[in-house]
C-alpha angles and dihedrals in degrees: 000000000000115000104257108247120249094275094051088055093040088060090051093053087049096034091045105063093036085060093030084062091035091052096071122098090217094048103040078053087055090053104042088052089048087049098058107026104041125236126352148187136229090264096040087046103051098034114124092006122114084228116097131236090254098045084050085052095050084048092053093049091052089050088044100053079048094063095242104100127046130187143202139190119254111186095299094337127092107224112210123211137175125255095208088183088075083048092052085047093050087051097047086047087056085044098054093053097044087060082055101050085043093058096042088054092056099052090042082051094049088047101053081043104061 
């Protein structure tokens, strides 16, 4: 297997920390209630979940630093969007491997075929 070039790598350092934080159940929660009902706050977000407000908080921080998730201060609540351009990266990075697989597929297929 070749070395990917630095482009390649540089799209893994920005690609790993956007699916780690994806690839918890809590968070992907979080995303998927910010995705269809908007904007949200501690107490809105972590209202009927087993999870507590600090724990939600936690959560928040980890999507933030991610770049999938923004906030802003409303009076003394912090107020949580999402950032759907991280989502559109995380696509196009799905996207992008599932080209490769495709083409992978077809020379194996080509292959198997002569």
């Amino acid at each position: 297997m070749s070395r990917p070039n630095a482009a390649a790598r540089s799209t893994v350092r920005d690609a790993a920390p956007l699916f780690a934080a994806l690839g918890d159940e809590t968070r992907l929660g979080l995303i998927l209630r910010l995705s269809s009902g908007g904007r949200g706050s501690i107490t809105q977000l972590s209202a009927n979940s087993a999870v507590s407000r600090q724990a939600i908080t936690k959560h928040l921080r980890v999507l933030a630093d991610a770049g999938l998730v923004r906030s802003t201060r409303r009076g003394r609540e912090q107020v949580w969007d999402l950032e759907p351009r991280r989502l559109a990266d995380a696509h196009a990075y799905l996207d992008r491997i599932s080209a490769q697989w495709d083409a992978a597929l077809a020379r194996l297929k080509s292959f198997v075929e002569d």
